[in-house]
Backbone as a printed PyTorch tensor [residue, N CA C, xyz], in Angstrom:
tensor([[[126.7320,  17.8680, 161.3460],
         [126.8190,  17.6000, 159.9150],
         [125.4080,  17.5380, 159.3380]],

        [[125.2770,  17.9700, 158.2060],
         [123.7580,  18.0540, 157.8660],
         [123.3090,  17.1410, 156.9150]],

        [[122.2180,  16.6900, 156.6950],
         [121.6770,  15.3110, 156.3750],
         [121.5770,  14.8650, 155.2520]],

        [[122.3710,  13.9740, 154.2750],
         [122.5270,  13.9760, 152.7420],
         [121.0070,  14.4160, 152.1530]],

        [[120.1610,  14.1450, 152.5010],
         [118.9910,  15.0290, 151.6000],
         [118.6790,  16.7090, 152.3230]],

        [[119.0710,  17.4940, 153.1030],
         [119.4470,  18.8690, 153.0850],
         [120.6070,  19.1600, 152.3590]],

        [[121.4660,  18.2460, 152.4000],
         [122.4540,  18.7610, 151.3900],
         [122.0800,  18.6470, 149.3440]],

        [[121.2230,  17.6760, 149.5540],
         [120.2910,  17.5010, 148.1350],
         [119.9150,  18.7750, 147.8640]],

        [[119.0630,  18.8990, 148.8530],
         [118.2030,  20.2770, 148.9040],
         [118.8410,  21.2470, 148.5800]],

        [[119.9650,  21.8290, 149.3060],
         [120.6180,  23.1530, 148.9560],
         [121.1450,  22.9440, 147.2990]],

        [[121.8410,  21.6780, 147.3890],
         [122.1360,  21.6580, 145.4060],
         [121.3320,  21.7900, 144.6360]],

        [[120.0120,  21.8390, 145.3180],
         [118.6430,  21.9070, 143.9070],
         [118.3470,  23.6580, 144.2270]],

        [[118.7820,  24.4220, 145.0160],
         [118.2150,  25.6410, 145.7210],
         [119.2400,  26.0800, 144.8020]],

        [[120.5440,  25.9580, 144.8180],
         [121.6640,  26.6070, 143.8310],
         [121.8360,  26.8000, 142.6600]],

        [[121.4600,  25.2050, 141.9640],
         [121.1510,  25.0550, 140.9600],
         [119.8250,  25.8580, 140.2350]],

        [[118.9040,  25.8130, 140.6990],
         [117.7420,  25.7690, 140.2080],
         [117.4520,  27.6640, 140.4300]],

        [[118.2260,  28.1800, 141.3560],
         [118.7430,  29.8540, 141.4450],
         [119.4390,  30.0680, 140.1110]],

        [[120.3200,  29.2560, 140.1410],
         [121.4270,  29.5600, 138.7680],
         [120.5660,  29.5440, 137.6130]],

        [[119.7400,  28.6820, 137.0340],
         [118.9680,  28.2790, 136.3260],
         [118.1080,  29.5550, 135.7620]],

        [[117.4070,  29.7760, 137.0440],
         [116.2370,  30.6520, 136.7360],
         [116.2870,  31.8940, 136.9730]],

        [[117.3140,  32.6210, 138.1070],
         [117.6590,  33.3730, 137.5110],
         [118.8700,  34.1430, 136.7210]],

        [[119.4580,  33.3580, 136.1710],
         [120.4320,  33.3320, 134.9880],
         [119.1250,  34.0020, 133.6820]],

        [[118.6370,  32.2890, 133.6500],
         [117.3430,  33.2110, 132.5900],
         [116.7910,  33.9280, 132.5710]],

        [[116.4410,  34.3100, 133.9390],
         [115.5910,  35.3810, 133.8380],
         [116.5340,  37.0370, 132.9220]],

        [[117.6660,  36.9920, 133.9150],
         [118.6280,  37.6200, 133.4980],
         [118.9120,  38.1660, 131.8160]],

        [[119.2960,  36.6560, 131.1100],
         [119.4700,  36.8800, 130.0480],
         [118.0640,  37.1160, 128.9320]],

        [[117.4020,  36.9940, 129.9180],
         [115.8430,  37.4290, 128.6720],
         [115.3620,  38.6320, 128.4710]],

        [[115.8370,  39.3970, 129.8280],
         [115.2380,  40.8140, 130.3120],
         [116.5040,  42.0760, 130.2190]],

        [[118.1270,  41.4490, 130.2250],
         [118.9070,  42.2310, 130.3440],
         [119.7810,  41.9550, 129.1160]],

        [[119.6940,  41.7910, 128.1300],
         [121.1670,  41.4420, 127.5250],
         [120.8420,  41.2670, 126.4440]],

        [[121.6380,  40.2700, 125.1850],
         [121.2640,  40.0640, 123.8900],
         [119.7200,  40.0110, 123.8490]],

        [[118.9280,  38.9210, 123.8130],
         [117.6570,  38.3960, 123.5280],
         [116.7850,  39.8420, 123.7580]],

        [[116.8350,  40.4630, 124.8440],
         [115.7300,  42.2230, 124.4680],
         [116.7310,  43.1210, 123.4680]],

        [[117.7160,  43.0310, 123.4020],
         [118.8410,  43.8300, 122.3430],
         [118.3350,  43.6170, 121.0060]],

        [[118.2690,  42.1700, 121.0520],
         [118.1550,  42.0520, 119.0770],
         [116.5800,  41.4180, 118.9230]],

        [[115.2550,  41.9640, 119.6500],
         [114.0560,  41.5080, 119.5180],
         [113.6720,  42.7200, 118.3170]],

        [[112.4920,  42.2060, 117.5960],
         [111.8610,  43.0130, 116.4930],
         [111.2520,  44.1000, 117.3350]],

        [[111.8610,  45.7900, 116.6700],
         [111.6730,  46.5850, 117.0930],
         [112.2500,  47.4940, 118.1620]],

        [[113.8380,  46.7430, 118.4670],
         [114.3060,  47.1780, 119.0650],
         [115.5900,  47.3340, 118.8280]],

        [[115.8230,  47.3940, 117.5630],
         [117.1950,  47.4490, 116.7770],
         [117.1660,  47.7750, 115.4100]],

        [[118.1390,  48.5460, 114.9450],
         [118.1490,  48.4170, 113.2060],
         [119.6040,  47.6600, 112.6630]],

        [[119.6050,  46.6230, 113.9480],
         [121.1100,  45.6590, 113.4880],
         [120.3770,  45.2250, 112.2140]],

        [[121.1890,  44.6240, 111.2160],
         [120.6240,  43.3700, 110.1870],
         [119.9820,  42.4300, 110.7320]],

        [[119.1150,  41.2910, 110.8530],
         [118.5540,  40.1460, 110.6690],
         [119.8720,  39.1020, 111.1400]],

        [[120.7270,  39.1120, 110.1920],
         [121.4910,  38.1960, 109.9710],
         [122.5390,  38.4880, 110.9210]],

        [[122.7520,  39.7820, 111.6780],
         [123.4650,  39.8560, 113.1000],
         [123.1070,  39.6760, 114.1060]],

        [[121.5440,  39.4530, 114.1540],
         [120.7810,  38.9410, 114.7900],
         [120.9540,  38.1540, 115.6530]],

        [[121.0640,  37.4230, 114.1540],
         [121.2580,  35.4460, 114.5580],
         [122.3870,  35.3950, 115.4190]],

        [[123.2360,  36.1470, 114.5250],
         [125.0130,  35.9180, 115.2980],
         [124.8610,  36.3050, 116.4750]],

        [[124.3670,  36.7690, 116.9600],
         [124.5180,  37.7090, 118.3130],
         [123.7060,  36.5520, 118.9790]],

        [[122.0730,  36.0320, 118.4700],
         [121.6890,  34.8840, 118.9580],
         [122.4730,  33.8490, 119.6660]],

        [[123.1880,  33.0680, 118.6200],
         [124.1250,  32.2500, 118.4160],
         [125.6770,  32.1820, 119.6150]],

        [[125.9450,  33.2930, 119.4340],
         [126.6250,  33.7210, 120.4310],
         [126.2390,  33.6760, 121.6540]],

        [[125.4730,  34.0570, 122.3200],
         [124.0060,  33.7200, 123.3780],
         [124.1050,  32.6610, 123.7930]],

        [[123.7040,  31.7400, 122.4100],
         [122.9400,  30.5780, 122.6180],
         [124.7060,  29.4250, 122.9070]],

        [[125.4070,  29.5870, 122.4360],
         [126.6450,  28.6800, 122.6230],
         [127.2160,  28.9490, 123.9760]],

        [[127.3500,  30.0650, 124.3840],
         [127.6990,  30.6680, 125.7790],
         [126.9020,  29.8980, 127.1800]],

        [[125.5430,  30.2330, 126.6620],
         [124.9740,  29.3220, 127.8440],
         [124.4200,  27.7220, 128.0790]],

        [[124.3920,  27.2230, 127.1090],
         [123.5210,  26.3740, 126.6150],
         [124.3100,  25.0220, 127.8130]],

        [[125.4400,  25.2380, 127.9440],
         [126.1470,  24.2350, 128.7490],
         [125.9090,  24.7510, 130.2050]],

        [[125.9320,  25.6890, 130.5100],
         [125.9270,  26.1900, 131.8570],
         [124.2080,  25.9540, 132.4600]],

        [[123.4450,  26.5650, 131.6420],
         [121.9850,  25.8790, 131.7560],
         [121.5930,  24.4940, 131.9360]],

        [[121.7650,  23.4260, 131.0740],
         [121.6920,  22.6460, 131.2040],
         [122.3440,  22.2130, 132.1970]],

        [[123.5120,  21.7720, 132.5520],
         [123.9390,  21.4940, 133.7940],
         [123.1420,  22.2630, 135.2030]],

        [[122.7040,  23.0850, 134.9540],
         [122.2480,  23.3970, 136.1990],
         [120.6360,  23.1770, 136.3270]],

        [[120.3440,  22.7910, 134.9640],
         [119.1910,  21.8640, 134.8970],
         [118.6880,  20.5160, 135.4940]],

        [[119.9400,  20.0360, 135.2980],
         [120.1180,  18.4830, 135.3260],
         [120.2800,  18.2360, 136.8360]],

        [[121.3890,  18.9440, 137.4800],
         [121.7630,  19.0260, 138.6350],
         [120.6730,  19.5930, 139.5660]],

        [[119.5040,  20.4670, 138.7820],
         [118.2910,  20.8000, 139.7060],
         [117.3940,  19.6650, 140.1120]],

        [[117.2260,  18.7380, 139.0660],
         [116.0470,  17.9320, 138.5590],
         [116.8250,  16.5410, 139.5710]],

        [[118.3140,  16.4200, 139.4290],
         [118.9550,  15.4030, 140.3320],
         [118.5710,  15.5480, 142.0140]],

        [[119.2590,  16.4850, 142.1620],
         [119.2530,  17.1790, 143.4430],
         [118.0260,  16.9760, 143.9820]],

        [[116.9580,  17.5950, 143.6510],
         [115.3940,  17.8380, 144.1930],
         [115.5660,  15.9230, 144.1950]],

        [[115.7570,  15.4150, 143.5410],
         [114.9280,  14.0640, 143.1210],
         [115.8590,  13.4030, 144.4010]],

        [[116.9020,  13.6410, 144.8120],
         [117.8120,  13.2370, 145.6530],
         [117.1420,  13.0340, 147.1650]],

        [[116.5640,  14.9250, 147.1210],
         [116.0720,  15.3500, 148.1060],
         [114.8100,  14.5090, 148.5990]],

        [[113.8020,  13.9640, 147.4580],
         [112.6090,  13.6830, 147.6690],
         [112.6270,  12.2710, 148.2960]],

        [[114.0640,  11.7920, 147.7040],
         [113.6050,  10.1230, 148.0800],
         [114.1590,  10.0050, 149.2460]],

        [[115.3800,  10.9790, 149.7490],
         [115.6320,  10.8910, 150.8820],
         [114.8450,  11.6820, 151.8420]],

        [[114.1320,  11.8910, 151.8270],
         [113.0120,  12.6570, 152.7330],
         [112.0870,  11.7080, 153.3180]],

        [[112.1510,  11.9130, 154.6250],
         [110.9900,  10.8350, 155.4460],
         [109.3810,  11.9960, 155.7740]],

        [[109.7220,  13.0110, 155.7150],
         [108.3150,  13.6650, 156.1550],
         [107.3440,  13.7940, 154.2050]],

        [[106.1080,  13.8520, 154.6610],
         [105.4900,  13.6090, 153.3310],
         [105.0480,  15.0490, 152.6420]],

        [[105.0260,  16.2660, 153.1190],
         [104.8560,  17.5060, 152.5750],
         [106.5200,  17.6080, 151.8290]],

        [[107.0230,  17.3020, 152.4060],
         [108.7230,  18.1980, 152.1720],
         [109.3270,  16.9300, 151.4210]],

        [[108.7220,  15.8030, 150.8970],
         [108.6140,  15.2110, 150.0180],
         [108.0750,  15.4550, 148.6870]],

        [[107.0210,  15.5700, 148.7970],
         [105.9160,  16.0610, 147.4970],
         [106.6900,  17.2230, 147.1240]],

        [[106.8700,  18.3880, 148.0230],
         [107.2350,  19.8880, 147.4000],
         [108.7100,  19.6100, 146.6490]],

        [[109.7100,  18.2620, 147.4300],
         [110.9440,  18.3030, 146.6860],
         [110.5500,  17.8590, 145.4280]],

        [[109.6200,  16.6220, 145.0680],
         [109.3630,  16.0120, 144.0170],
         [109.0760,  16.9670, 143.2210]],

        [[107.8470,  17.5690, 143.4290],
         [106.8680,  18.7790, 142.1200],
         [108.6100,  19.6980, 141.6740]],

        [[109.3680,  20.0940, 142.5230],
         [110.6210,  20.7280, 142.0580],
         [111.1310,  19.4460, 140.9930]],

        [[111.8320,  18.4830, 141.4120],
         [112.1060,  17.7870, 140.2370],
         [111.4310,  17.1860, 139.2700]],

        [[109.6300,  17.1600, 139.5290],
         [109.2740,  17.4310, 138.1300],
         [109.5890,  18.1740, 137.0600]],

        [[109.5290,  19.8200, 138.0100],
         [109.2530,  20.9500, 136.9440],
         [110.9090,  21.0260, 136.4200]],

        [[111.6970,  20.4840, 136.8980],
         [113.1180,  20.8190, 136.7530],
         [113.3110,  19.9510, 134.9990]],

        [[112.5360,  18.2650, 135.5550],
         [112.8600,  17.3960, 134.2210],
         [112.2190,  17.7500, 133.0660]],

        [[110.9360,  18.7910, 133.6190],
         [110.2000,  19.0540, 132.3740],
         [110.6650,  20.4020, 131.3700]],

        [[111.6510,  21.1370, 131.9290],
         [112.1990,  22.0200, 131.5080],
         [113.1570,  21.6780, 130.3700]],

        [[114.0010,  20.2470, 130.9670],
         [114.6650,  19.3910, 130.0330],
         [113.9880,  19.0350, 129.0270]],

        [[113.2630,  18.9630, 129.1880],
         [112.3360,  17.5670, 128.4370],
         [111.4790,  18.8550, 127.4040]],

        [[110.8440,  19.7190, 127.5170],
         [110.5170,  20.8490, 127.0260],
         [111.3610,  21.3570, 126.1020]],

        [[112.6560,  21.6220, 126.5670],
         [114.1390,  22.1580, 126.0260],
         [113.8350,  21.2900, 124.5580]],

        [[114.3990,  20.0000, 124.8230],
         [114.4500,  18.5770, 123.5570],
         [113.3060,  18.7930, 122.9180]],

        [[112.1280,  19.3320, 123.3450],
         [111.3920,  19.0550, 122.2460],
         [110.3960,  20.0630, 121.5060]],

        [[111.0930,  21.2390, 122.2450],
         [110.4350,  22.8860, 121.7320],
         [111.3530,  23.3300, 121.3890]],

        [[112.3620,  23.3170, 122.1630],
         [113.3390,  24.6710, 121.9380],
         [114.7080,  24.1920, 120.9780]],

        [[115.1220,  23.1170, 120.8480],
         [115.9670,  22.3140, 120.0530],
         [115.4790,  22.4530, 118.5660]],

        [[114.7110,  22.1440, 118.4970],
         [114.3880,  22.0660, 116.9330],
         [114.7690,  24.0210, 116.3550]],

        [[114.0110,  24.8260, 117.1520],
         [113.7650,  26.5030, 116.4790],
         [115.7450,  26.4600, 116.3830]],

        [[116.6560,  26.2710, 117.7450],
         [117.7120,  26.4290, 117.8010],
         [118.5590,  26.0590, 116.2980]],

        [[117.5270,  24.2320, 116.1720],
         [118.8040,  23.9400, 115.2210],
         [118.1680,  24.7480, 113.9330]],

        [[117.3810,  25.2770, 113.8130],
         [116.7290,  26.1040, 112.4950],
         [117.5700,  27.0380, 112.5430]],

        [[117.5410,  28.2800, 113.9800],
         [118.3270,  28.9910, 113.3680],
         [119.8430,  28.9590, 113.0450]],

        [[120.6630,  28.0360, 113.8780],
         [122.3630,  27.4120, 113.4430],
         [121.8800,  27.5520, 112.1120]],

        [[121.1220,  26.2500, 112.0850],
         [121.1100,  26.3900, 109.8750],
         [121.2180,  27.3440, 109.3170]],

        [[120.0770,  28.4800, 109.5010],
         [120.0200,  29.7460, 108.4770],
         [120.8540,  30.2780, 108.4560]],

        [[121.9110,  29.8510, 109.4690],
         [123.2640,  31.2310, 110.3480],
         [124.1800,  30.3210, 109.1890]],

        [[124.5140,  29.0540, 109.5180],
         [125.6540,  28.5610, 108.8150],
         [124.7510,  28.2240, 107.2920]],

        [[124.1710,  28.2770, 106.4590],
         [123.8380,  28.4760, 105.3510],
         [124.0410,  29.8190, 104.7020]],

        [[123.6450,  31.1150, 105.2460],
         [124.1650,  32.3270, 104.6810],
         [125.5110,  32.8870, 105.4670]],

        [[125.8270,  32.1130, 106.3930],
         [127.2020,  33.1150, 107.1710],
         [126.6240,  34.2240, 107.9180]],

        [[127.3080,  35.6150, 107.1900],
         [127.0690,  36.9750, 108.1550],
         [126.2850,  37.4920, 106.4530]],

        [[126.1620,  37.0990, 105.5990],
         [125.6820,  37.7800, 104.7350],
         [124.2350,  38.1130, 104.7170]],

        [[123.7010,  39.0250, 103.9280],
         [122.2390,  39.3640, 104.3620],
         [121.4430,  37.8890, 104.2380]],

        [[120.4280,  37.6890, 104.8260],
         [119.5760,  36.6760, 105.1080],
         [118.6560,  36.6150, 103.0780]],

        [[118.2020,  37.9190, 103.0480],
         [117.2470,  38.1210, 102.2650],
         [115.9000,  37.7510, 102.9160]],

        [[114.7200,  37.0750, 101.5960],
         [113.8240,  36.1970, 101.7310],
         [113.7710,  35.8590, 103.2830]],

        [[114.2220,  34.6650, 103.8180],
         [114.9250,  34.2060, 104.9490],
         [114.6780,  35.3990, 106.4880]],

        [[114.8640,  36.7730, 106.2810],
         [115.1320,  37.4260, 107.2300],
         [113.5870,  37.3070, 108.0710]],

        [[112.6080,  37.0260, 107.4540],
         [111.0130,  37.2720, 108.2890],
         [110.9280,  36.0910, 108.9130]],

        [[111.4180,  35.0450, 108.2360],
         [111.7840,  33.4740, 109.5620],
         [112.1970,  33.5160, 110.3730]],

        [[113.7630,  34.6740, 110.4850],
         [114.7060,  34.1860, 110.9710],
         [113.7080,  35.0980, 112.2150]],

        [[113.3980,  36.6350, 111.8770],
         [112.7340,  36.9030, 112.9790],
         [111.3430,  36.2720, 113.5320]],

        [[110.8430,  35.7430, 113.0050],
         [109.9400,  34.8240, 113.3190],
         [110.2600,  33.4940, 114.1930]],

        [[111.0660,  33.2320, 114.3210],
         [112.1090,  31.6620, 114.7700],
         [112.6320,  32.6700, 115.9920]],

        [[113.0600,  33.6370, 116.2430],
         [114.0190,  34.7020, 117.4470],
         [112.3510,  34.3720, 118.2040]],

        [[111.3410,  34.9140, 118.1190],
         [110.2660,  35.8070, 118.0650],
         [109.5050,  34.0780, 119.0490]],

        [[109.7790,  33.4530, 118.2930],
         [109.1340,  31.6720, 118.8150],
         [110.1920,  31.5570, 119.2720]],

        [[111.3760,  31.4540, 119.5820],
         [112.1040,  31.2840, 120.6310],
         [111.7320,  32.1320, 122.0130]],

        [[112.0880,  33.0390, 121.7410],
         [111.6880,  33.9450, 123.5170],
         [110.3260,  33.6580, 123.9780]],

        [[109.2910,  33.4070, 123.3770],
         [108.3060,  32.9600, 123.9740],
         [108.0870,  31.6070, 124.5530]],

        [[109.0440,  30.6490, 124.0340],
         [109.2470,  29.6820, 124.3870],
         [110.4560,  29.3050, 125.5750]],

        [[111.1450,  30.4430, 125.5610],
         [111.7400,  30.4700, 126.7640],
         [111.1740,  31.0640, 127.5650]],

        [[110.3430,  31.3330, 128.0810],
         [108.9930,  32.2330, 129.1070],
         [108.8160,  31.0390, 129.7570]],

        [[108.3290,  30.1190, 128.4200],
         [107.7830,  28.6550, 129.7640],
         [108.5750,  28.3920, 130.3930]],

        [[110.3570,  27.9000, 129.3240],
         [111.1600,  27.4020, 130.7290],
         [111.5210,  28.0510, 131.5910]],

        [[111.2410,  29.4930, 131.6910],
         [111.3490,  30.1890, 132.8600],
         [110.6350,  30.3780, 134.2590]],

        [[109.2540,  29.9230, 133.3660],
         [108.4020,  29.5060, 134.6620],
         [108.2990,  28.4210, 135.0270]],

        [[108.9250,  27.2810, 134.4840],
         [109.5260,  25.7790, 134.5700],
         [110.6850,  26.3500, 135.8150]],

        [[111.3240,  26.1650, 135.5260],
         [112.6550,  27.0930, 136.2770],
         [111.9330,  27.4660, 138.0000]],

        [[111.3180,  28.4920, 137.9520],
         [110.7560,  29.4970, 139.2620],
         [109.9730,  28.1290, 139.9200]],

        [[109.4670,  27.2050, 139.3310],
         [108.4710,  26.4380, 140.4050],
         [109.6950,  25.6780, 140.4560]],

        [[110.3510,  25.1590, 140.3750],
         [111.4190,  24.0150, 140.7410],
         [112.3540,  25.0810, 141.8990]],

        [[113.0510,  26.3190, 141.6980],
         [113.3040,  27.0540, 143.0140],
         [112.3780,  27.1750, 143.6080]],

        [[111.2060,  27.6930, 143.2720],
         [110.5770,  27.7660, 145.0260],
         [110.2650,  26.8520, 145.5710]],

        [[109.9690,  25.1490, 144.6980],
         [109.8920,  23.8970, 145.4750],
         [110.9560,  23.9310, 146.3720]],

        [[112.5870,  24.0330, 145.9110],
         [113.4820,  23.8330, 146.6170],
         [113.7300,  25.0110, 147.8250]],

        [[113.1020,  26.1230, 147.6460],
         [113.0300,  26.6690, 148.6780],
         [112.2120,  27.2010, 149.6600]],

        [[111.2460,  26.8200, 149.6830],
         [110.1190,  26.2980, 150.6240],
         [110.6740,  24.9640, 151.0440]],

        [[111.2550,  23.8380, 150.3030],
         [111.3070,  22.7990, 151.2100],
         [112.7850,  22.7440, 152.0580]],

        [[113.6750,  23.4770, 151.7300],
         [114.6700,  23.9930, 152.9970],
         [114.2320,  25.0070, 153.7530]],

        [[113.2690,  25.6410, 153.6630],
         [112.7810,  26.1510, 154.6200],
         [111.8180,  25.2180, 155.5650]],

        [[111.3630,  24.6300, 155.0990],
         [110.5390,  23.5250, 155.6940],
         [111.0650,  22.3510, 156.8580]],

        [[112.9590,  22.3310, 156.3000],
         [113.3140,  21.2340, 156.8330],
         [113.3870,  21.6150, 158.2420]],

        [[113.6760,  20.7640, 158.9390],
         [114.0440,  20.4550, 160.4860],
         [115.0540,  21.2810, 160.7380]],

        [[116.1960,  21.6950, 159.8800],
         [117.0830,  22.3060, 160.2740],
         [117.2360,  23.6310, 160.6930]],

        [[115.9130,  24.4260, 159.4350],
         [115.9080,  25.3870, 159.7070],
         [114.4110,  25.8120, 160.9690]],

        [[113.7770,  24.6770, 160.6890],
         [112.1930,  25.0780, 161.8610],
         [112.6480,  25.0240, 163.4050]],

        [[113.6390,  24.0360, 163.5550],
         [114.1870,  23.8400, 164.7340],
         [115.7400,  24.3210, 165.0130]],

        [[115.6790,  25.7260, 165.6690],
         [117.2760,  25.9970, 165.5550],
         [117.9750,  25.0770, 166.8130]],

        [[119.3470,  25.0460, 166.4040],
         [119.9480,  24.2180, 167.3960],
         [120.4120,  25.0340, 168.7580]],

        [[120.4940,  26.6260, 168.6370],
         [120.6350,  27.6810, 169.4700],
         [119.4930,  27.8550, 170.4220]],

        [[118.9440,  27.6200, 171.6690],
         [117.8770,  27.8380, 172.6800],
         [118.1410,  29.3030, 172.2870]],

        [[116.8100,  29.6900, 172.8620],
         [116.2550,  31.0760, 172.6160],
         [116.0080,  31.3650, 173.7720]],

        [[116.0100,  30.7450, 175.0030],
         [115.2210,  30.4130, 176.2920],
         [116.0220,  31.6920, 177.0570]],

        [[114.9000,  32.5500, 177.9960],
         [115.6290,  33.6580, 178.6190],
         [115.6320,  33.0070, 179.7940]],

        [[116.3190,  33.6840, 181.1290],
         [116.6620,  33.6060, 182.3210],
         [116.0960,  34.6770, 182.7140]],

        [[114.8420,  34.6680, 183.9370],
         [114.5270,  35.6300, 184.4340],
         [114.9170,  35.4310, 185.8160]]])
């Protein structure tokens, strides 16, 4: 049976996979490069919707696998008796809480700007409004870059430090030949 902080470990390795590259995913493949300036002649204001759409779809699935990264690692760290494979779980649930914590206080505010502009004009043209709205898209994706590299150091903490553990340095299978 394997040791409640390897089992920490793998939930922060899953999580923190899901996490980062989910995002990575949705930054490079899908809406967010679809409706960036210069790469569409959608409206402005379908933009958003398509944003919006995006942004409601994942916003629960992220976070949870945020939370559950930043738990997990933190699980991992305190139950850890060796002091490298400690530190590396911790720096993972740093970078995991700071992604949160980043989220609340970068990326929340542009979000609730653009909901507003979306539910203030609907689907109708933006007008005036439309150079914000791409301006606010434009400060969003760059601001999801950080939590993406927030994201990548919290997986590779968690996976360097299951690689690190006992379980995997020491197999339980002898290797030993018979000559």
């Amino acid at each position: 049976m394997p040791a409640p902080g390897h089992i920490a470990l793998v939930a922060g390795l899953v999580s923190s996979s899901y996490f980062t590259f989910g995002n990575i995913g949705l930054a490079f493949c899908g809406i967010m490069p679809a409706i960036a300036r210069g790469q569409t002649t959608l409206p402005v204001a379908d933009r958003v919707v398509l944003w919006e759409f995006f942004y409601e779809a994942g916003k629960l699935h992220m976070l949870g696998a945020s939370v559950m990264s930043a738990v997990a690692l933190s699980v991992s760290a305190y139950l850890s008796s060796a002091g490298p494979l400690r530190n590396v779980a911790a720096a993972g649930a740093v970078a995991a809480y700071t992604s949160i914590a980043f989220t609340l206080l970068f990326l929340l505010p542009v979000n609730n700007d653009l909901i507003a502009m979306l539910k203030a004009n609907a689907v109708k043209s933006m007008g005036p409004k439309e150079e914000h709205a791409l301006d606010q898209l434009d400060k969003w994706r760059a601001l999801h870059r950080v939590r993406i590299v927030l994201g990548l150091i919290s997986w590779l903490a968690s996976a360097t430090a299951l690689l690190a553990t006992d379980a995997i340095i020491k197999p339980s299978i002898s290797l030993k030949t018979n000559h």
